[in-house]
C-alpha positions in Angstrom: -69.4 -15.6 -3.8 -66.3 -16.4 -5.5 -63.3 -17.7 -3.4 -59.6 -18.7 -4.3 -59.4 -22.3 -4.8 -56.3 -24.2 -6.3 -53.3 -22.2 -7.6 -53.6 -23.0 -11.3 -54.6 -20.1 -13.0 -58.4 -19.5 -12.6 -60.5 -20.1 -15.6 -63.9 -18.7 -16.1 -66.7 -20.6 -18.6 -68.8 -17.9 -20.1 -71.6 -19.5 -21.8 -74.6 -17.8 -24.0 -77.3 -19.4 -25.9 -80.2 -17.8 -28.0 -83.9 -18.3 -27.2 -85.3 -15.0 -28.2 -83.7 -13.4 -25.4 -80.0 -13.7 -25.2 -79.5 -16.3 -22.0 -75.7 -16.8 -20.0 -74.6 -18.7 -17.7 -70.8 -18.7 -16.0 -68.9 -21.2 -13.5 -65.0 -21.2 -12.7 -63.5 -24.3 -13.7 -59.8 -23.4 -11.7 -58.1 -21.4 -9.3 -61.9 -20.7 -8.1 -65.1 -21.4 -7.6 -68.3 -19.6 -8.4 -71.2 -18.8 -10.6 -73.5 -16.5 -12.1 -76.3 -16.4 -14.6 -78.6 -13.7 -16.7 -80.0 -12.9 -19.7 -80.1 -9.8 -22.6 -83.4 -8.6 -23.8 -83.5 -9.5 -27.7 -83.8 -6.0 -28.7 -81.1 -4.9 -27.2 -78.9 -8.0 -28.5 -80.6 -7.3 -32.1 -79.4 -3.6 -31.9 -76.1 -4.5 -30.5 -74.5 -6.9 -32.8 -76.3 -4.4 -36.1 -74.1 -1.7 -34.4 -71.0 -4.3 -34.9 -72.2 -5.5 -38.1 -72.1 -2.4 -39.5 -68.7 -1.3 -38.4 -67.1 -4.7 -39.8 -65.3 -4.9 -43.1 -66.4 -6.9 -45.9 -65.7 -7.3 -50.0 -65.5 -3.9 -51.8 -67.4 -0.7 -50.0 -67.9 -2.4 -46.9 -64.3 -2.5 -46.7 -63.7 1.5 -47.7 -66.4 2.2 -45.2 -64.7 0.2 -42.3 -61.2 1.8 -42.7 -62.8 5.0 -43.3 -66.2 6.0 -41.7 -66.9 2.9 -39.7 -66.9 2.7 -35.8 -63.3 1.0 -35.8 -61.6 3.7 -37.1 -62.5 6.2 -34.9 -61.5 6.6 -31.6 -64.8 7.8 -30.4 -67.0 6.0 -32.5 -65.1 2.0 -31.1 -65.4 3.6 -27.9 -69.6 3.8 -28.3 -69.7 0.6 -29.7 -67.6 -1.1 -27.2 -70.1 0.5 -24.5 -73.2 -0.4 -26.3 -71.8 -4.3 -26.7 -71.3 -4.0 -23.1 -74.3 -2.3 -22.2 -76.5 -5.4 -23.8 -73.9 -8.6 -23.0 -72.3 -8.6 -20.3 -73.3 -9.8 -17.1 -71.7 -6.9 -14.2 -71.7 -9.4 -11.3 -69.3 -11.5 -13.6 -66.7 -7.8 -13.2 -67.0 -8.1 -9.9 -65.9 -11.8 -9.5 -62.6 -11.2 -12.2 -61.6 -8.2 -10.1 -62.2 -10.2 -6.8 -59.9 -13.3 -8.5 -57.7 -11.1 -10.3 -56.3 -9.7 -7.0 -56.1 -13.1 -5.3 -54.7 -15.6 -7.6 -53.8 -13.8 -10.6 -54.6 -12.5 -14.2 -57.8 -15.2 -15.1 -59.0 -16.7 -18.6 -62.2 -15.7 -19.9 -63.5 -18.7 -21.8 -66.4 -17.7 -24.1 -69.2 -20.2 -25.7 -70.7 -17.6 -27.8 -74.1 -18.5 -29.0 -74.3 -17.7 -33.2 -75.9 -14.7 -33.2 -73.1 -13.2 -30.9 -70.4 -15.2 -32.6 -68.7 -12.2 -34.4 -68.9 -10.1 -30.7 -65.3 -9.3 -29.9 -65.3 -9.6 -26.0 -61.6 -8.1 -25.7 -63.0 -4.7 -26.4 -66.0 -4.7 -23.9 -66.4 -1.7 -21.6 -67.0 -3.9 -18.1 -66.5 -0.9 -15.9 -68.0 2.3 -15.8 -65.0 3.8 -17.2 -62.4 2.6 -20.0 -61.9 -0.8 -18.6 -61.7 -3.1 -21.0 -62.5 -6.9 -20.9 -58.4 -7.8 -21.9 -57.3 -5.3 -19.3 -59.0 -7.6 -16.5 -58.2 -11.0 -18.3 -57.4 -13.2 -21.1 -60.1 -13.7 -23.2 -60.5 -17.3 -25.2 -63.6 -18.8 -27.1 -64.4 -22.3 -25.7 -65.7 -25.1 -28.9 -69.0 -25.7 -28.8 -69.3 -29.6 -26.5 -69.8 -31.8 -29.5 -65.8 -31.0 -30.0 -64.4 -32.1 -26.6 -62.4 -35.1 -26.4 -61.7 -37.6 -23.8 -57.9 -37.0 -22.7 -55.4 -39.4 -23.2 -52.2 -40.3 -21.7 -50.5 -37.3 -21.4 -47.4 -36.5 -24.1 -45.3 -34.0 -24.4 -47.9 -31.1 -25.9 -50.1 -32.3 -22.9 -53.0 -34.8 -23.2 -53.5 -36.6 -26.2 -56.5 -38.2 -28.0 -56.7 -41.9 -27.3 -55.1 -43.6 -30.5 -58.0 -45.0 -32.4 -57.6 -48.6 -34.6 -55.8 -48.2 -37.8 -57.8 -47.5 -41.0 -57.5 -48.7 -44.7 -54.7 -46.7 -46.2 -55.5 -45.0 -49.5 -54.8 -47.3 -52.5 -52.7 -44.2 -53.8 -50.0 -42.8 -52.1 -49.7 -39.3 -51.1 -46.8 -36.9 -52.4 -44.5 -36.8 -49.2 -43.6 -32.6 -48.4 -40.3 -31.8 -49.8 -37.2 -31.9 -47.8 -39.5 -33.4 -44.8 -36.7 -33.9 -41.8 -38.1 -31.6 -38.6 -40.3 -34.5 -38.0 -42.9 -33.5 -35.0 -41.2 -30.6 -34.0 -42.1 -29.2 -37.4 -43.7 -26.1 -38.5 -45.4 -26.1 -41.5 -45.4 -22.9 -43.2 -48.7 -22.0 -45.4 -47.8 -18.9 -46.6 -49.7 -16.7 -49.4 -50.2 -19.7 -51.5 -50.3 -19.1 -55.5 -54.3 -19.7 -56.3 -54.4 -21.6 -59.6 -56.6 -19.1 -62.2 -56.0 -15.9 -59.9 -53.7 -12.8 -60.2 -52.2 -11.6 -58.1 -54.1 -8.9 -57.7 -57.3 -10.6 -58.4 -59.9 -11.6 -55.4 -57.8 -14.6 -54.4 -55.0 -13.1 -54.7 -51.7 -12.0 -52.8 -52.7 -11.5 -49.5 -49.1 -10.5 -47.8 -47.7 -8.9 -51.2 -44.5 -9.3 -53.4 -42.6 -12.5 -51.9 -39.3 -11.2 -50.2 -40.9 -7.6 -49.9 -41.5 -7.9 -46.1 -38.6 -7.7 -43.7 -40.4 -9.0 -40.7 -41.7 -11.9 -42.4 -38.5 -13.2 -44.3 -37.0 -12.9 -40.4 -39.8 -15.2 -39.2 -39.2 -17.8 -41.9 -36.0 -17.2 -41.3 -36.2 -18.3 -37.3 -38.0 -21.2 -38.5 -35.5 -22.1 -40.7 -32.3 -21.7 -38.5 -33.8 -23.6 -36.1 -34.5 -26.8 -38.4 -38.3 -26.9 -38.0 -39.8 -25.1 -41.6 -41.3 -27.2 -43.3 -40.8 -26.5 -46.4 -37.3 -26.6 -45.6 -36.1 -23.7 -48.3 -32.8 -22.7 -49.4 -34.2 -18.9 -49.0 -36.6 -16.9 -46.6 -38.4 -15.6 -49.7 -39.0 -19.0 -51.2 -41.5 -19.9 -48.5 -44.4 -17.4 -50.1 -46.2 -17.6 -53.1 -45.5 -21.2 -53.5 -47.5 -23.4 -56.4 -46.9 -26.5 -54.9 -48.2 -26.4 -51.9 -51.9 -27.9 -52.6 -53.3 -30.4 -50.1 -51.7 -33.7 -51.3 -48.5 -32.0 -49.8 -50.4 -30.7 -46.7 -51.0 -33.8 -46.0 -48.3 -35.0 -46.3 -46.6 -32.8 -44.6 -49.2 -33.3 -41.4 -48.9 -37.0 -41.3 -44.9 -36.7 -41.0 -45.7 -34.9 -37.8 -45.9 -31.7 -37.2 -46.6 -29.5 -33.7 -47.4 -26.3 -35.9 -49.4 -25.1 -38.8 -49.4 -21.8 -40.2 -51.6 -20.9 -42.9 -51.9 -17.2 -44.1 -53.9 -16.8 -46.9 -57.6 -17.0 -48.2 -60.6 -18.6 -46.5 -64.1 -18.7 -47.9 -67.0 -18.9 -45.8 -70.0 -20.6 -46.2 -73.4 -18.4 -46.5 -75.1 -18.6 -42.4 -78.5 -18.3 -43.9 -77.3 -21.8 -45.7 -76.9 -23.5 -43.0 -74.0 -25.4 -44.4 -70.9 -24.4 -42.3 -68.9 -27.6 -44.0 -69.1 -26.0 -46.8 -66.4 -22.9 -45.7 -63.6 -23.8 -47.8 -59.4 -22.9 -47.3 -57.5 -22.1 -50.7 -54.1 -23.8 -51.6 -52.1 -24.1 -54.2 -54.8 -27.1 -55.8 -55.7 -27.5 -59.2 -59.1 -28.4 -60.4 -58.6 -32.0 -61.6 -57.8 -32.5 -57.7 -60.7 -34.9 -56.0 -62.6 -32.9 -53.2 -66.2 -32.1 -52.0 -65.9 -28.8 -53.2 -67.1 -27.2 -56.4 -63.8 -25.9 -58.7 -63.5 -21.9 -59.0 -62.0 -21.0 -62.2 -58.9 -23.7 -62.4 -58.8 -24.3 -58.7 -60.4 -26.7 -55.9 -60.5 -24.9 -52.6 -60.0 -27.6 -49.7 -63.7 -27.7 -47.6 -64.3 -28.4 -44.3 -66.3 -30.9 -45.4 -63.2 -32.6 -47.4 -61.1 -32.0 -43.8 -63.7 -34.0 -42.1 -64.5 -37.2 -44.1 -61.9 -37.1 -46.0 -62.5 -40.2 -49.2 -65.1 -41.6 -47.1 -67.9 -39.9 -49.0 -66.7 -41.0 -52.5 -65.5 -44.8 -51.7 -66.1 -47.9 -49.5 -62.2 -48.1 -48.5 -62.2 -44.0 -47.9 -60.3 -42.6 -45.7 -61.3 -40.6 -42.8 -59.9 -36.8 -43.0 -58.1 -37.3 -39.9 -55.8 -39.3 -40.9 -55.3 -37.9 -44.3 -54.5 -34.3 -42.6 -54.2 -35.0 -38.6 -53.9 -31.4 -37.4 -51.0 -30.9 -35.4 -51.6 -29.0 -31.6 -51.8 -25.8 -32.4 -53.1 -24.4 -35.7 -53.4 -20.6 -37.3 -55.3 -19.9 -39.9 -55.1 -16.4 -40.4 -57.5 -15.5 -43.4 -61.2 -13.9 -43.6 -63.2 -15.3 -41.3 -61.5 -18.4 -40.7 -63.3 -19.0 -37.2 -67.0 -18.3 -39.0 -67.9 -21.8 -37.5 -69.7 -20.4 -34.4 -71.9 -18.4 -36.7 -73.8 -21.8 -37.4 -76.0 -23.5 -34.9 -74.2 -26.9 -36.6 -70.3 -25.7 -36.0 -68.3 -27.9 -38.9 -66.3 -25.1 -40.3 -62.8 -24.8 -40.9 -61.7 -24.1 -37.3 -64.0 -26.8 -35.7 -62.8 -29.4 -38.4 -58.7 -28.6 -37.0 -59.7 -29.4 -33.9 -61.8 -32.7 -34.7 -59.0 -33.6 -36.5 -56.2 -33.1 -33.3 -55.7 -29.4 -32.6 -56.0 -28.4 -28.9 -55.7 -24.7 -30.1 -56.8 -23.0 -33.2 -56.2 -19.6 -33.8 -58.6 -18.1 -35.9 -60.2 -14.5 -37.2 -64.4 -13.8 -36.5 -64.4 -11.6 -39.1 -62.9 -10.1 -42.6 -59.2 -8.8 -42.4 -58.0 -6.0 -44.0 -54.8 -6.4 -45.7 -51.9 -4.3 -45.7 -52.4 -2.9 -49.2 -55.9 -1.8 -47.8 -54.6 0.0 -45.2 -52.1 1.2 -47.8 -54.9 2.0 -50.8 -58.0 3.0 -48.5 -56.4 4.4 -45.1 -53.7 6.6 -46.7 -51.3 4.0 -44.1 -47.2 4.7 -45.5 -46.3 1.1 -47.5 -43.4 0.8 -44.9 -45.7 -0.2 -42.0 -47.9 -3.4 -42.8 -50.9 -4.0 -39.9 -51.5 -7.7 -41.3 -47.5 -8.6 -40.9 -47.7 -7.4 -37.6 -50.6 -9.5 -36.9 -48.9 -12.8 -38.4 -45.9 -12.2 -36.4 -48.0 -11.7 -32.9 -50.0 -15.3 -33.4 -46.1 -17.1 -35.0 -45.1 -15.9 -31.5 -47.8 -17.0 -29.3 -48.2 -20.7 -30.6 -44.3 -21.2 -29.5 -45.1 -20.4 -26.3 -45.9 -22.1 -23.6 -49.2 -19.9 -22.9 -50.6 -18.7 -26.1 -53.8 -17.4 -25.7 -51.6 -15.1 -22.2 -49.5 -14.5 -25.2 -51.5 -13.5 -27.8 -53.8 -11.4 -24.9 -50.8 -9.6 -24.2 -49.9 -8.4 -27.3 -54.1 -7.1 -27.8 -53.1 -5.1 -24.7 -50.2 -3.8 -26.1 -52.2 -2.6 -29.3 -55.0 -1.6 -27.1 -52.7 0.8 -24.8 -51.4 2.1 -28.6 -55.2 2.9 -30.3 -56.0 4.8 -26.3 -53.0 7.2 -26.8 -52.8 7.8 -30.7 -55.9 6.2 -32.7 -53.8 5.6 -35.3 -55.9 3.5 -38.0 -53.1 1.0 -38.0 -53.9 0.1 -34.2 -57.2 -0.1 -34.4 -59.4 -3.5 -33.2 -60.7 -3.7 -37.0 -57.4 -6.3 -37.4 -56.5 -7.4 -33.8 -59.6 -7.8 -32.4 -60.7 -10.4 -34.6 -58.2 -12.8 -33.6 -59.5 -15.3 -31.2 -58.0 -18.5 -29.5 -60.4 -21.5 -29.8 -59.4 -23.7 -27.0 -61.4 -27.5 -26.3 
């Protein structure tokens, strides 16, 4: 029996965990009280997430097949998969309870602690009622870090509780190069955008990801925001100088971080680390870095791609006055990294990926994607989409716009709805889950 409790907005923990079968558990944390548990026969997990598998994009045909013939671009077709997903997940007495809630205190979050082999699920899109109801239409949907990531709040500041400050460490014997033009201070927002990949084309694998610089509209107007209002960091003389940048490689991340910053955005390239490996430290972010750079990561080409493993020990692995990643890139509170399966992490049964690394390092929230994204100029090339109308901008805009307010994940759920209500009534390939639905909020 659920019953109203407090009126903060209530909060549900959905947690799952694999042993054989598919086991959850679920407690409200606010605005209620109550609890539930079940399991998922393995078989029907098994056949589930294949379903989702195969309707997911990846490099080369995988991608033609998921903008073409796959379940996600089809009406129909995301329609059976987001029954099946239901049909083996989700727990029906937990419907009950967020329609119960829901009409007493308000809208509720949906945390989720996905287990890995339900990692990539994307919860938003379940079928929870025997008709078209949709998880997101009942509530906001969140994925909770796995426990070894919580931290111990601190006095509270003015982003909300804070880590307590930990003793000063050895400064590296070689200073850092300082971000140019460095004066928003901690109400910065640091600007990642389409960084120039030293050894790629442009059109190569690691190549431009949002296009020509200055060819987007809606994303010189979002620089452009950032830069009336003092905060963009870099601080440019033009909109268009803010993408495709050479010099953004992680000395000037860094630096850029430890002037203080409430903001990153990164848009770009991610590179995740094989799961049958094991090693989820090794999924790596690409910048603007040269090979020569030091890092924990193998050079590609001419280039050193930045590893959550780099993020996380920082020096410490290479000298006996190191330097802990933290305080070489201290994340600020909220963090996007919108790229190709930025939040693979929870694919690992050891989460020290990208997104779990930003939040060891001082996130609160990290926004990240579960899967492959489509670009634009796939939707363009493979999808027959008009070059005027870019899916992927749309997308960058939607998580820009969340993480300045005061309710992000409400935020960003709301604007899932919004593209939701769109794919019910046209189907149009540009609205389909294949891009939004792989956004997630990771939340400690």
């Amino acid at each position: 029996m659920v019953t109203a409790g407090a009126p903060a907005r209530p909060v549900v923990l959905l947690r799952l965990a694999d042993a054989g079968d598919l086991h959850l558990t679920w407690r409200w944390t606010a605005g209620a009280h109550g609890y539930g548990s079940g399991y998922a026969p393995a078989p029907e997990v098994e056949q589930a997430v294949r379903a989702l598998a195969a309707a997911l994009p990846g490099p080369g045909e995988a991608m033609r097949h998921a903008l073409g013939a796959g379940a996600f671009a089809d009406g129909r077709g995301e329609l059976g998969l987001a029954r099946l997903l239901a049909e083996a997940l989700w727990p029906p007495g937990l419907t009950e309870q967020l329609r119960h809630v829901s009409g007493v205190a308000g809208r509720p979050v949906v945390r989720i602690q996905p287990s890995p082999r339900v990692a990539q699920v994307p919860w938003e899109l379940l079928t929870v009622d025997t008709d078209d109801t949709r998880l997101i239409d009942l509530a906001d949907v969140a994925t909770a870090a796995p426990l070894s990531l919580r931290r111990p709040p601190g006095p509270p500041g003015p982003d909300g509780p804070q880590e307590p400050q930990e003793p000063q460490e050895p400064q590296a014997p070689q200073p850092l190069r300082a971000p140019q033009a460095q004066t928003a201070g901690r109400d910065a927002v640091v600007l990642v955008l389409d960084p120039r990949i030293p050894g790629f084309r442009a059109d190569s694998v690691l190549g431009s990801v949002l296009g020509p610089p200055g060819s987007d509209p809606a994303l010189l107007a979002l620089v452009g925001r950032h830069l009336d209002s003092g905060t963009a960091v870099p601080a440019v003389a033009a909109p268009a100088e803010a993408f495709r940048r050479s010099d953004l490689d992680r000395d000037w991340l860094g630096g850029a971080l430890r002037a203080g910053a409430r903001r990153l955005l990164y848009v770009g390239h991610v590179s995740g680390a094989p799961v049958d490996g094991g090693q989820s430290e090794d999924a790596a972010l690409h910048l603007a870095c040269g090979a020569q750079v030091p890092g924990l990561a193998e050079p590609v080409r001419g280039h050193r791609p930045l590893s959550a493993k780099d993020l996380l020990l920082g020096t410490l692995a290479g000298r006996p006055d190191g330097v802990p990643g933290a305080r070489l890139w201290p994340a600020p509170p909220r963090v996007a990294l919108i790229a190709c399966e930025s939040g693979g992490d929870l694919r690992f049964a050891e989460s020290f990926g990208l997104a779990a690394a930003m939040l060891h390092n001082g996130a609160e929230l990290v926004t990240a994607t579960r899967w492959t994204l489509p670009t634009s100029f796939a939707f363009h090339r493979l999808a027959g989409l008009s070059e005027s109308v870019r899916p992927l901008s749309e997308a960058v805009l939607a998580v820009d716009a969340a993480h300045d307010r005061p309710d992000p994940v409400g935020a960003l759920g709301g604007w899932q709805r919004e593209q939701l209500a769109r794919w019910r009534t046209g189907h149009r390939i540009e609205h389909s889950p294949l891009l939004w639905a792989a956004l997630t909020c990771i939340t400690v």
